[in-house]
C-alpha positions as CSV (number, residue, x, y, z in Angstrom):
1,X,-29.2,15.7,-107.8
2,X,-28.7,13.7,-111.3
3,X,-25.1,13.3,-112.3
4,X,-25.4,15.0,-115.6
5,X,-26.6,18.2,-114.1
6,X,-23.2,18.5,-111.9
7,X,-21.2,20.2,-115.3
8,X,-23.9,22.6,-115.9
9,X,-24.2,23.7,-112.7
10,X,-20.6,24.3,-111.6
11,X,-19.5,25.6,-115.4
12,X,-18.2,28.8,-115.2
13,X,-17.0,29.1,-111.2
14,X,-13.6,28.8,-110.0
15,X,-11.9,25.9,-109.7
16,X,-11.6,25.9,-105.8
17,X,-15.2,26.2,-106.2
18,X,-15.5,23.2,-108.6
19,X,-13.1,21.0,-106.5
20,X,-15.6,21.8,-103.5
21,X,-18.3,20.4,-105.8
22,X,-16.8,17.7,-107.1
23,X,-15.3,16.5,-103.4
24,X,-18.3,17.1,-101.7
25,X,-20.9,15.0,-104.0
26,X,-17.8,12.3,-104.2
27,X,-18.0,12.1,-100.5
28,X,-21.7,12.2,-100.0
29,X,-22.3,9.7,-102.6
30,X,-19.4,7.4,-101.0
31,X,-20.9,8.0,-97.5
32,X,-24.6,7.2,-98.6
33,X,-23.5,3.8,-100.4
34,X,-21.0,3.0,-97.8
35,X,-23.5,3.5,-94.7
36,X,-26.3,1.6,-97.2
37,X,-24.0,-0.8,-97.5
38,X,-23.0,-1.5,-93.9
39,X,-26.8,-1.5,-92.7
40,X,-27.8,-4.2,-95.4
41,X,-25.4,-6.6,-94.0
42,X,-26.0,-5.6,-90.3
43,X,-29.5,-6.1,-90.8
44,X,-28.7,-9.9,-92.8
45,X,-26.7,-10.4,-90.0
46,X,-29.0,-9.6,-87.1
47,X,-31.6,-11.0,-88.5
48,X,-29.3,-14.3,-88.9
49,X,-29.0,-14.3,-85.1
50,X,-32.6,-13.6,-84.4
51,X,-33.4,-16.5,-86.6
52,X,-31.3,-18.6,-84.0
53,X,-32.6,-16.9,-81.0
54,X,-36.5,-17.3,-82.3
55,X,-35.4,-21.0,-83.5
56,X,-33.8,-22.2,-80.1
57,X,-37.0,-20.5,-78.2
58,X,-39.8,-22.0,-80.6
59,X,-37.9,-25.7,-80.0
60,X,-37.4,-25.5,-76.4
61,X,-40.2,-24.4,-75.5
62,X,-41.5,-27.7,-77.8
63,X,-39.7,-29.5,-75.8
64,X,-40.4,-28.2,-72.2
65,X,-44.5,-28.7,-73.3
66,X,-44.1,-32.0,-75.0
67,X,-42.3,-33.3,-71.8
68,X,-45.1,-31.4,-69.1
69,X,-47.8,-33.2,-71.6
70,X,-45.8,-37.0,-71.2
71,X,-45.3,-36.4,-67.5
72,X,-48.5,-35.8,-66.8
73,X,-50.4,-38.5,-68.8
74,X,-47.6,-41.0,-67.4
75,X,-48.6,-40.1,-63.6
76,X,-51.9,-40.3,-64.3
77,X,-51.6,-43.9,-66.1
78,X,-49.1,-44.7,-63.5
79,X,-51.4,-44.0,-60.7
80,X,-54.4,-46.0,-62.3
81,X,-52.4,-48.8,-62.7
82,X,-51.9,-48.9,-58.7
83,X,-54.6,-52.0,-58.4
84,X,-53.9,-51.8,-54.9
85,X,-55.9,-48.6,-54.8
86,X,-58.5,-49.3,-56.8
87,X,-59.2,-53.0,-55.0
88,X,-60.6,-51.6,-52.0
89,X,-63.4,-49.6,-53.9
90,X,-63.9,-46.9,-56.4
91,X,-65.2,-44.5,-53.7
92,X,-63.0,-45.9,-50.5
93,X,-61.7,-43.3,-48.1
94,X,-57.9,-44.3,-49.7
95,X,-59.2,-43.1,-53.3
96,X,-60.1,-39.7,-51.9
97,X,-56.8,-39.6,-50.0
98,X,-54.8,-40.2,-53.2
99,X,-56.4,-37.9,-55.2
100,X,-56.0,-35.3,-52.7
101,X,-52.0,-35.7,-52.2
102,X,-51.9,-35.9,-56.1
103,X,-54.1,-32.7,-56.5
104,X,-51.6,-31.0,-53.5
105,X,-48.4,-31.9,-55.6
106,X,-50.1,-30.7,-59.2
107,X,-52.1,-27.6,-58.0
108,X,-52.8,-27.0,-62.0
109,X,-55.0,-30.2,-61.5
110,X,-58.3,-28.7,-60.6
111,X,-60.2,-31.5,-60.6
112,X,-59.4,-35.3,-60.4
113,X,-61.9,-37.8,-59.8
114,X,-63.3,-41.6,-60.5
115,X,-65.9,-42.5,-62.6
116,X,-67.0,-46.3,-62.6
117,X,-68.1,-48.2,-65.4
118,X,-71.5,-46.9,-66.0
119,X,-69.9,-43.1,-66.1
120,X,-71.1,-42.6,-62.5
121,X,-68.4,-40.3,-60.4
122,X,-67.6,-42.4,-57.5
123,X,-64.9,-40.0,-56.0
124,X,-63.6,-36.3,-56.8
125,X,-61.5,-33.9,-55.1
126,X,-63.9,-31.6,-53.4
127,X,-66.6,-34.4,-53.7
128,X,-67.4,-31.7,-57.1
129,X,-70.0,-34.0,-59.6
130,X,-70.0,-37.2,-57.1
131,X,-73.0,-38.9,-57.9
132,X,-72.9,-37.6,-62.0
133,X,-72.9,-39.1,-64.7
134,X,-70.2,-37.9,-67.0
135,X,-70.5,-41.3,-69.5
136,X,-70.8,-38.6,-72.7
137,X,-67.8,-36.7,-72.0
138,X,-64.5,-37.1,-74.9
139,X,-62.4,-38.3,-71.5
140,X,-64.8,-40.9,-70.1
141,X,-65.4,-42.4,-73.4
142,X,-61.7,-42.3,-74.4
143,X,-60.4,-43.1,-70.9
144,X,-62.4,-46.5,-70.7
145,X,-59.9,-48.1,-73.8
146,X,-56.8,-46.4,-73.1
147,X,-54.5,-43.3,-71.7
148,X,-56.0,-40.4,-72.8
149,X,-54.8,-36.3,-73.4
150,X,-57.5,-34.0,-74.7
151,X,-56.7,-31.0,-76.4
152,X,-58.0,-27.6,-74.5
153,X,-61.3,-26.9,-74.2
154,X,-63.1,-24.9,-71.9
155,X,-64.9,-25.8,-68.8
156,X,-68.2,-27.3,-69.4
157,X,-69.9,-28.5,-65.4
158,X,-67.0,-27.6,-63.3
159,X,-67.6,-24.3,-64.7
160,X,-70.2,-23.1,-62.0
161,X,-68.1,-25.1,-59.0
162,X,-64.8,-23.7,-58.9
163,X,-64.4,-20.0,-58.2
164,X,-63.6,-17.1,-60.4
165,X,-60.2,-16.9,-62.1
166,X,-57.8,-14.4,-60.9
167,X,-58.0,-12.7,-64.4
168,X,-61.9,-13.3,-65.0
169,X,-61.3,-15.0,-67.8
170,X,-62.9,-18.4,-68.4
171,X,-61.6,-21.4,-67.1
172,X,-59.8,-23.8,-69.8
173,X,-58.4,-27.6,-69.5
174,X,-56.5,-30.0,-70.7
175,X,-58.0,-33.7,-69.9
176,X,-56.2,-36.9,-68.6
177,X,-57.4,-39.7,-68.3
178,X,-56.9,-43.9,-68.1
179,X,-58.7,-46.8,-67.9
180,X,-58.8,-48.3,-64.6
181,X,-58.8,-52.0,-64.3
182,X,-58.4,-54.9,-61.7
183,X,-57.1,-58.3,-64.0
184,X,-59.1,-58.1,-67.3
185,X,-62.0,-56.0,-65.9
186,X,-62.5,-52.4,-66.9
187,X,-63.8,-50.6,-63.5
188,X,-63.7,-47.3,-64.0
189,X,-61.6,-44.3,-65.2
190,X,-59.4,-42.1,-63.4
191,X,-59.7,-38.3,-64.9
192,X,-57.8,-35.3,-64.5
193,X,-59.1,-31.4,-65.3
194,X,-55.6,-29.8,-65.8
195,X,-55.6,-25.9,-65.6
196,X,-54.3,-24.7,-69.0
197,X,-52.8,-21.9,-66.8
198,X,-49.6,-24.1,-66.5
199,X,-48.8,-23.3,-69.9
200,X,-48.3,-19.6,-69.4
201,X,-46.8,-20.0,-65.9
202,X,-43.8,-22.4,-68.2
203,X,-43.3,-20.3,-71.0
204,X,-42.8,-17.4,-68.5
205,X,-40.0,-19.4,-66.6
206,X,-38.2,-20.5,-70.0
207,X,-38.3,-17.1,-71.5
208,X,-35.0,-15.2,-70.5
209,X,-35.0,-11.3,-69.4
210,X,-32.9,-10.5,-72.6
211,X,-35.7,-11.8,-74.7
212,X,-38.8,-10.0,-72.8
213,X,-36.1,-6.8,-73.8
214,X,-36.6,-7.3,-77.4
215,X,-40.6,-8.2,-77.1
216,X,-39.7,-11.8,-78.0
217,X,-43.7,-13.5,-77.6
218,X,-44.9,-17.2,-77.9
219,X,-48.2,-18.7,-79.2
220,X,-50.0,-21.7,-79.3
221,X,-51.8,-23.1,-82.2
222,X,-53.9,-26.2,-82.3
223,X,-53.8,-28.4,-84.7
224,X,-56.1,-26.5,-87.0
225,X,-54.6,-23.9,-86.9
226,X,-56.6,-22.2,-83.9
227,X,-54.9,-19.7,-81.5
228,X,-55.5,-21.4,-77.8
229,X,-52.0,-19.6,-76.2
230,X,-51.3,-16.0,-76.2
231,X,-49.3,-13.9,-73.8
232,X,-50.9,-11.4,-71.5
233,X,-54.5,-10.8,-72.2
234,X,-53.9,-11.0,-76.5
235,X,-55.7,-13.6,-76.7
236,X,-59.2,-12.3,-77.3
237,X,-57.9,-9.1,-79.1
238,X,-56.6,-11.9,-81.9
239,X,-59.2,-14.7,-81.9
240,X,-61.4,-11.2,-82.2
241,X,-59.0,-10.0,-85.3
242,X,-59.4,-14.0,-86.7
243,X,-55.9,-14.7,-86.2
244,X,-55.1,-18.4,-86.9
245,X,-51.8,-20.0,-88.0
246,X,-49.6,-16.9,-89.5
247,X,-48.5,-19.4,-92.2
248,X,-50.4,-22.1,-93.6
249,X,-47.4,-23.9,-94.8
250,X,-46.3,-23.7,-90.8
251,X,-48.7,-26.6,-90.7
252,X,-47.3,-28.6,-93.8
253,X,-43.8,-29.2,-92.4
254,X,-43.4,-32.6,-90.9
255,X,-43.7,-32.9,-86.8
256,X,-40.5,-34.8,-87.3
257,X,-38.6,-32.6,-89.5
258,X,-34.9,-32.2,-88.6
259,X,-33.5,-29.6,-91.0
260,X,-33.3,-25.9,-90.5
261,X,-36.5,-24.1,-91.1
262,X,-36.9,-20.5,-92.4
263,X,-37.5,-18.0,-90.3
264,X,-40.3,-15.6,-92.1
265,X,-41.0,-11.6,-91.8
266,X,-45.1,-11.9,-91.4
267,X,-47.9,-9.4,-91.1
268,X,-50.1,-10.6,-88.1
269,X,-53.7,-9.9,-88.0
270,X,-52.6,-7.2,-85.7
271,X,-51.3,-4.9,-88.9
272,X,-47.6,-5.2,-87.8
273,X,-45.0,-7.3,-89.1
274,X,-43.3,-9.8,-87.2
275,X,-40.2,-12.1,-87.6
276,X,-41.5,-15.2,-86.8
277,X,-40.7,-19.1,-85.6
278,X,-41.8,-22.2,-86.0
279,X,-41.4,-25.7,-84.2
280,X,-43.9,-28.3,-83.8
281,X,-44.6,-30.3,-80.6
282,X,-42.8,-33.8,-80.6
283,X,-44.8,-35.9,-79.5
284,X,-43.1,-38.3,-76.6
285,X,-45.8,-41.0,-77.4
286,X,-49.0,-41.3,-79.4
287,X,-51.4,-40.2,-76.2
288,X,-49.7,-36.2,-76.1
289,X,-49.7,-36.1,-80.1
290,X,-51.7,-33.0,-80.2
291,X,-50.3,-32.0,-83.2
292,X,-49.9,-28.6,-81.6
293,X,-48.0,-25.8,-83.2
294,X,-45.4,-23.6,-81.0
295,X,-44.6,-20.4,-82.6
296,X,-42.8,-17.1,-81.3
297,X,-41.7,-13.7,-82.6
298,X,-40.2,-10.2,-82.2
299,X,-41.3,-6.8,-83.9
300,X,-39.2,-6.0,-87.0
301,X,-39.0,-2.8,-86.0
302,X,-37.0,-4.2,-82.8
303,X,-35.2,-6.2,-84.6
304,X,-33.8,-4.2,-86.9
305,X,-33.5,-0.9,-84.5
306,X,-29.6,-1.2,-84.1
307,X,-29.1,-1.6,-87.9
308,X,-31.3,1.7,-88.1
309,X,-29.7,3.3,-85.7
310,X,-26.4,2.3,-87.6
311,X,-27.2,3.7,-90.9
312,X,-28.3,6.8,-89.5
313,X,-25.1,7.4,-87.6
314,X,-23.1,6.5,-90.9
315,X,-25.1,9.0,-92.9
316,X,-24.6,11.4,-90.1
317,X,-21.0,11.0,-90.4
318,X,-21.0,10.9,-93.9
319,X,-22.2,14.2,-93.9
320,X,-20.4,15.5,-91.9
321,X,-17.4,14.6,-93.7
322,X,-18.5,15.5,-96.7
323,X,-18.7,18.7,-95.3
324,X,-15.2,18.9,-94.2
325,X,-13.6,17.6,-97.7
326,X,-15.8,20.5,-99.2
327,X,-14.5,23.2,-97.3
328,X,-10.4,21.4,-97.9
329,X,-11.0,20.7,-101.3
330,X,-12.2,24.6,-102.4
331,X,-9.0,25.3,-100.5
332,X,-6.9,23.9,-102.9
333,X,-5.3,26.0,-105.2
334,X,-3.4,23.5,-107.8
335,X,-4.8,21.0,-110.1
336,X,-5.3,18.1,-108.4
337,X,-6.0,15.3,-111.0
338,X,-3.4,12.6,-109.9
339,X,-4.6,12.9,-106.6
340,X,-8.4,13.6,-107.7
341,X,-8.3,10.1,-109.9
342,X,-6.6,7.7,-107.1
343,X,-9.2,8.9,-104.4
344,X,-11.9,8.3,-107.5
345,X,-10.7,4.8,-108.2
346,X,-10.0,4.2,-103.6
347,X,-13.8,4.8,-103.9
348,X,-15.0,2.8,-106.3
349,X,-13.1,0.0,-105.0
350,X,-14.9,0.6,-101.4
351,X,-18.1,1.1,-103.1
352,X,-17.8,-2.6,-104.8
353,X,-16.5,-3.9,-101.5
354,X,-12.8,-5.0,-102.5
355,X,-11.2,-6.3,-100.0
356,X,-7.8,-4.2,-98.5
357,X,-9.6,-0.8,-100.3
358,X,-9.0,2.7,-98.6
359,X,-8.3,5.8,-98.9
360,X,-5.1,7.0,-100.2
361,X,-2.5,9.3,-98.6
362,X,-2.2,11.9,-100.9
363,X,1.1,14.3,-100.8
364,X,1.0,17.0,-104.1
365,X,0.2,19.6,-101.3
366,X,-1.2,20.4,-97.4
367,X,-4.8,20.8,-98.3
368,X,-5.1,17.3,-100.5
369,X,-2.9,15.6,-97.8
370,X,-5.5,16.9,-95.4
371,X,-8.5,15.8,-97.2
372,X,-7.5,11.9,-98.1
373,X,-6.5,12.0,-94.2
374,X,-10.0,12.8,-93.2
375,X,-11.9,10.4,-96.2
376,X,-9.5,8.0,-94.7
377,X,-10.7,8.2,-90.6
378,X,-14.3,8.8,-92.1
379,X,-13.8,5.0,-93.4
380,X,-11.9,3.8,-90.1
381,X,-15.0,5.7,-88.4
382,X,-17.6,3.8,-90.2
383,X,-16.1,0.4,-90.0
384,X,-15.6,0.8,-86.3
385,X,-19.1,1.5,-85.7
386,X,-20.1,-1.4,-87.8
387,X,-17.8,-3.8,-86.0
388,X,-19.0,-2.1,-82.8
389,X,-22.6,-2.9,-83.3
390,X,-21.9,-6.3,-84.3
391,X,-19.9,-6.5,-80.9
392,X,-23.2,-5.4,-79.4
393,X,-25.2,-7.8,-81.6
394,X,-22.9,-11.0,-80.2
395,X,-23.5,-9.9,-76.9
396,X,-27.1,-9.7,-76.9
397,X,-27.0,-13.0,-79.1
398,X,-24.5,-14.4,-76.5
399,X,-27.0,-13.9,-74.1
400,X,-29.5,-15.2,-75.2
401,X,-27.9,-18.6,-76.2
402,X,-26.8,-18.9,-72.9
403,X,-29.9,-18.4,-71.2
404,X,-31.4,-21.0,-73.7
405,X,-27.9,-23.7,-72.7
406,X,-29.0,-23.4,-69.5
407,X,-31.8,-24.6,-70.0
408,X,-30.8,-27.6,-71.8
409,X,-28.2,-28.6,-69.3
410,X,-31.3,-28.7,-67.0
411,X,-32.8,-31.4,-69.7
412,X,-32.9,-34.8,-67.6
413,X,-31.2,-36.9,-70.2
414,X,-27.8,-38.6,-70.4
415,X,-26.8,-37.8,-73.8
416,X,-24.7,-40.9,-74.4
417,X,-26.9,-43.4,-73.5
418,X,-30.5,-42.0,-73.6
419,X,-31.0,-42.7,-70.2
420,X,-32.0,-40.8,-67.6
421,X,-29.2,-38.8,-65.8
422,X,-28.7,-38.3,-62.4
423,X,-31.1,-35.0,-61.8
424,X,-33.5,-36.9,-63.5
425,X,-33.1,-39.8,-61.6
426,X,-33.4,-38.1,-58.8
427,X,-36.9,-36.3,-59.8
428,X,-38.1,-39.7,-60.3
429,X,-36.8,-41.1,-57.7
430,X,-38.6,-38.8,-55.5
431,X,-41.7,-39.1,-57.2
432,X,-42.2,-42.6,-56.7
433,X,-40.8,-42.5,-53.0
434,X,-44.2,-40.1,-52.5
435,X,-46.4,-42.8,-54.0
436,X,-44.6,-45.4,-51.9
437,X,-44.8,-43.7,-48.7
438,X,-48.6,-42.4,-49.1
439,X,-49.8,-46.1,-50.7
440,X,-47.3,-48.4,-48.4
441,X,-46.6,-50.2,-51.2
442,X,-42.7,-51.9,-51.5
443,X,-40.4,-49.5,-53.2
444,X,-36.3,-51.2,-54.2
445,X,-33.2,-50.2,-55.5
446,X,-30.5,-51.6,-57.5
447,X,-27.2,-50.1,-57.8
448,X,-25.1,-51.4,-60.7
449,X,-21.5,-50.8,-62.1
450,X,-19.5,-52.1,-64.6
451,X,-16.5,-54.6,-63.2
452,X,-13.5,-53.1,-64.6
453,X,-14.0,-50.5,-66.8
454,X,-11.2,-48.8,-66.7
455,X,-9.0,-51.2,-68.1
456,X,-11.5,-51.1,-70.8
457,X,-10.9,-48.1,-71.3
458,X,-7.0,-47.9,-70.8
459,X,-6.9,-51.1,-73.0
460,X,-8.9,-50.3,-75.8
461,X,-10.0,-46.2,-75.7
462,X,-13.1,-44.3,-75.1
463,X,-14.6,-45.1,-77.9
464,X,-14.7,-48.6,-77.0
465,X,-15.8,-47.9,-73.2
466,X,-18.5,-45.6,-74.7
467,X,-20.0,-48.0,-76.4
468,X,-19.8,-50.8,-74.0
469,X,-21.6,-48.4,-71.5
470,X,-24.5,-47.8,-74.4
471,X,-24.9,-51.5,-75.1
472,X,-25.0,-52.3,-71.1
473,X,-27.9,-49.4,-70.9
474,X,-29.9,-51.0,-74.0
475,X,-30.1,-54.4,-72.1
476,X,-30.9,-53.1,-69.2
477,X,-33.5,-51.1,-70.0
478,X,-34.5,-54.0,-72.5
479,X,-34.6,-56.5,-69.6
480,X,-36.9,-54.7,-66.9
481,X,-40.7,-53.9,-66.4
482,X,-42.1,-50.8,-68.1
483,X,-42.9,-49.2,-64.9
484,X,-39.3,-49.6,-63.8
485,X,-37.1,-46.4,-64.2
486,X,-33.1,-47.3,-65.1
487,X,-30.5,-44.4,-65.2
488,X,-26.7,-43.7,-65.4
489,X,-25.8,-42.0,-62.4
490,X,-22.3,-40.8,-63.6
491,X,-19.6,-42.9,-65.2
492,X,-19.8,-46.8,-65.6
493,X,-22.6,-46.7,-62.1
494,X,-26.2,-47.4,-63.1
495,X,-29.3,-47.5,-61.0
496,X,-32.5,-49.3,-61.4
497,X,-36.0,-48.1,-59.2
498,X,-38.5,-51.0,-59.1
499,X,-41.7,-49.7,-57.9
500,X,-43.9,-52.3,-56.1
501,X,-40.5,-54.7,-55.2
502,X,-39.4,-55.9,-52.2
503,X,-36.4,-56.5,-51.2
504,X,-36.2,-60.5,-52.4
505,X,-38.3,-59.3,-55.4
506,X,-35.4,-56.8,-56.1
507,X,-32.3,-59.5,-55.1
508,X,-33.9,-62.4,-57.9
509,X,-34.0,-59.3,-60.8
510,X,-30.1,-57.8,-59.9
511,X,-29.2,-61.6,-59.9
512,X,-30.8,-62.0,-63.5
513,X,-29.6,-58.7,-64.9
514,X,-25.7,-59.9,-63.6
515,X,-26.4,-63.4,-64.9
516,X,-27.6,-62.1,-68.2
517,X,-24.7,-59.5,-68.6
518,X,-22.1,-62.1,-68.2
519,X,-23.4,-64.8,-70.8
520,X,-23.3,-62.1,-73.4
521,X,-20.2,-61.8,-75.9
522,X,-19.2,-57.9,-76.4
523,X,-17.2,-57.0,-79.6
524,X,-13.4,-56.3,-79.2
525,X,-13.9,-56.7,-75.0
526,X,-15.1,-59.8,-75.3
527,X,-17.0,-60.5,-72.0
528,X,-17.8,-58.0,-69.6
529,X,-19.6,-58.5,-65.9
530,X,-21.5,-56.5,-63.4
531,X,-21.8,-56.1,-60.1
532,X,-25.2,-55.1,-58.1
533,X,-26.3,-53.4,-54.5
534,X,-30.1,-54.1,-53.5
535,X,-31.8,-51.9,-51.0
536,X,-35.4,-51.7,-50.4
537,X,-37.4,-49.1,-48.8
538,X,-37.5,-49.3,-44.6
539,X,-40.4,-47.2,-43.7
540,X,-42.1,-43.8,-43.9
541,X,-39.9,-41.8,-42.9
542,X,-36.8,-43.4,-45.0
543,X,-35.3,-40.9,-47.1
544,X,-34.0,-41.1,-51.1
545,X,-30.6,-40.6,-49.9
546,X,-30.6,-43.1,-47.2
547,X,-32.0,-45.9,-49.5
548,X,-29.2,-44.9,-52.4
549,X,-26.9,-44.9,-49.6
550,X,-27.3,-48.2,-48.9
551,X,-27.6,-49.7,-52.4
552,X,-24.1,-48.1,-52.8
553,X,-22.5,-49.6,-49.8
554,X,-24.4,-53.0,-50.8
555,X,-22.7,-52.5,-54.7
556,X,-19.0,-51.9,-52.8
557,X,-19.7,-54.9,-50.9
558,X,-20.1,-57.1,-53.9
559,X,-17.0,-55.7,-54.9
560,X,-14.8,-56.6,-52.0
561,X,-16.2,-60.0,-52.6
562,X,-14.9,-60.3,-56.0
563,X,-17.4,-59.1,-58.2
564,X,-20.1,-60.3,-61.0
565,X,-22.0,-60.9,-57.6
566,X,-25.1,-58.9,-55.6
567,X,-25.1,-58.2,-52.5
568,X,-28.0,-56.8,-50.7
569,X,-28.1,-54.3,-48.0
570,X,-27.3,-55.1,-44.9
């Protein structure tokens, strides 16, 4: 009802009958722009935390796949680079045992196999194309000059090998693949069908319950924009519907770009509107630079539900109050223009969202006292249910976030000195005590800590020990093989894994990496040593802890005998 009308149509009644009016619009106006209000800013606000749940998802998720994409490439070169495999023959009975342990610890890696020079398959798991020549495919050709990831594709002649897929939808890989060679020569290249599959299976694990509650999704783009990754079976209901990229400029914002990125309310080629995230995959080296695009989202409607649900209950109530002030107000029987002007001006003050503002306590008789009482617990009311359902906003945000930290404890990383930490040590650790014990290769251990260091630290502070610890980490890594693997176990202790060392291999590097420490000047310290454990692998059945065991008892030995010394196991 326009304002102007309100004279004409009340001119004429009684005045309990204009105060009903009059109270009753002032109440339902104030309760419509209060609950209007409210909803606005819980909807800014939920969004503001949806933003943060959809940004923490898109980015770990990233990560998680960036790192699956490293770890597999880096096995596969790792495993290529083992000449003492590859010596005996392309097509020897050891090949076709390696690639059958490896295929038995990465079930996602349907197919594996050797191709010589010439493009000729010399060995495959499940003997599938021995004898082919595979010369013209991207891997082969890539794989002959250097570590090679393919972007997905589908299957092309394993297609009619392998058997159906559980879902009867076509099969779809990601290639591996690296050159193979024995001194300068080029023999061959080792190749590696992985079953895009994974991909789901991962985003599955990382995606916490609370999220699947709010219909929280993730897709995978390639780098032209092309849908490759949808949940459940979306996929060809979109790449039917032509979805691509839901944002072209999703694919102008630099892989490496650091700052906070908006978080945009987009119509998919669905017809419904989404909020939705995006994060592009870091690449962990140039091989896995797929230039991939990771993007998730929720329904708006979800979103925004509890805001909804919010402004309807304020309305509700608003109404429902208005009612009441109508039926106290045409009970009134004095003028009531003091006590009509301060609950006009309490009003306006609320409607502009000055802070302190309420209702009055009015006192010129029963019935006014009455009404500002109940305009007043109508306010408390609606402010209570707003702070309420940002209560329940946190919680589901809280959530959320924690779900997501647990996942990044679980990142392998030592985030002071960019090492590996202990659980990823340990990973690694076991992963090349496989290789080891299936290839009977050497497989050593050094254990390394830093003389002292707590009087470094009670001398000079933290800071100081901190970055003693980061420099000692930088030349350690700086001074060992590529293929070796060095980590910070806890504390000052360090460990080095040398793959392919025996035991004296392992006591002449310790002895250069405590030689080297202790010619080199540290700022305010001045010099610092170290002192080192060796242990090598015994036999097959030697365990991880048994050969860290005795590079630690080998590392206390050193320092019974006085430190900036090694001291190899007994």
């Amino acid at each position: 009802m326009p304002l102007n009308t309100l004279p004409s149509l009340i001119s004429g009644r009684s005045l309990r009958t204009q105060i009903a009016w009059v109270f009753g619009a002032l109440v339902v106006t104030l309760a419509v722009l209060l609950s209007l209000g409210f909803g606005e800013a819980l909807k800014r606000r939920i969004q503001g935390d949806a933003n943060a749940s959809l940004q923490m998802v898109t980015d770990n998720t990233a990560s998680f796949l960036a790192h699956g994409l490293f770890e597999r490439i880096r096995e596969v070169q790792v495993l290529a680079d083992a000449n003492v495999i590859w010596s005996q023959g392309l097509d020897s009975a050891e090949v076709k045992n390696v690639l059958a342990r490896y295929q038995a610890m990465q079930p996602h890696s349907l197919w594996l196999g050797v191709a010589d020079a010439q493009g000729v398959v010399r060995a495959a798991t499940g003997n599938m194309l021995v004898g082919q020549n595979v010369e013209e495919r991207p891997w082969f050709r890539a794989g002959l000059q250097a570590p090679y990831v393919g972007d997905v594709h589908p299957a092309k002649l394993l297609e009619s090998l392998l058997p159906p897929t559980k879902s009867g939808d076509p099969y779809r890989f990601v290639d591996f693949a690296a050159p193979i060679r024995i001194g300068s020569t080029t023999v061959g290249v080792l190749g590696v069908h992985g079953y895009w599959e994974w991909v789901n299976e991962m985003i599955q694990t990382l995606t916490p319950a609370v999220a699947r509650e709010q219909q929280l999704e993730v897709f995978i783009f390639d780098r032209s924009g092309q849908l490759i990754h949808a949940p459940g079976r979306q996929q060809a209901v979109l790449q039917r519907l032509g979805q691509t990229l839901p944002d072209p400029s999703f694919a102008k914002v630099p892989s490496d770009a650091h700052q906070p990125r908006e978080i945009k309310v987009l119509r998919w080629q669905d017809g419904k509107t989404y909020l939705t995230a995006h994060a592009h995959l870091p690449a962990r080296n140039a091989e896995s630079d797929l230039g991939w695009h990771i993007v998730a989202r929720i329904p708006v409607d979800i979103a925004f539900a509890q805001a909804d649900e919010a402004v309807a209950k304020a309305l509700l109530g608003g109404l429902a109050a208005a009612a009441v002030a109508s039926l106290l107000a045409w009970l009134a029987a004095r003028r009531l223009s003091e006590d009509l002007d301060a609950l006009a001006r309490a009003a306006k003050d609320l409607e502009a969202g000055k802070r302190g503002a309420d209702i009055p306590a009015a006192h010129s008789s029963r019935e006014v006292q009455r009404l500002s009482s109940a305009l007043r617990d109508m306010i408390h009311k609606l402010l209570s249910a707003n702070e309420a359902m940002e209560t329940q906003v946190r919680q589901r945000t809280q959530q959320l976030e924690e779900a997501n930290q647990e996942l990044d404890r679980q990142a392998r990383s030592d985030p002071l000195t960019g090492l590996l930490n202990r659980r990823g040590f340990d990973a690694q650790m076991n992963h090349d005590l496989a290789l080891a014990r299936r290839s009977g290769r050497p497989l050593s251990i050094i254990t390394v800590d830093v003389d002292h260091f707590k009087r470094i630290n009670d001398t000079h502070g933290h800071d100081v020990g901190d970055q003693v610890l980061q420099r000692l980490a930088a030349t350690l890594a700086t001074r060992l093989r590529q293929s070796d693997v060095v980590a910070r176990l806890g504390g000052e202790e360090f460990a080095v894994l040398l793959p392919d060392t025996d035991l004296e291999g392992a006591r002449t590097i310790a002895q250069e990496l405590v030689d080297s420490q202790a010619s080199l000047g540290y700022p305010v310290i001045g010099g610092l040593t170290i002192s080192a454990g060796v242990s090598t692998l015994r036999g097959a059945e030697d365990t991880a802890q048994e050969l860290l065991r005795r590079g630690d008892m080998a590392l206390y030995q050193a320092k019974r005998e006085g430190r900036n010394c090694v001291v190899v196991q007994a």
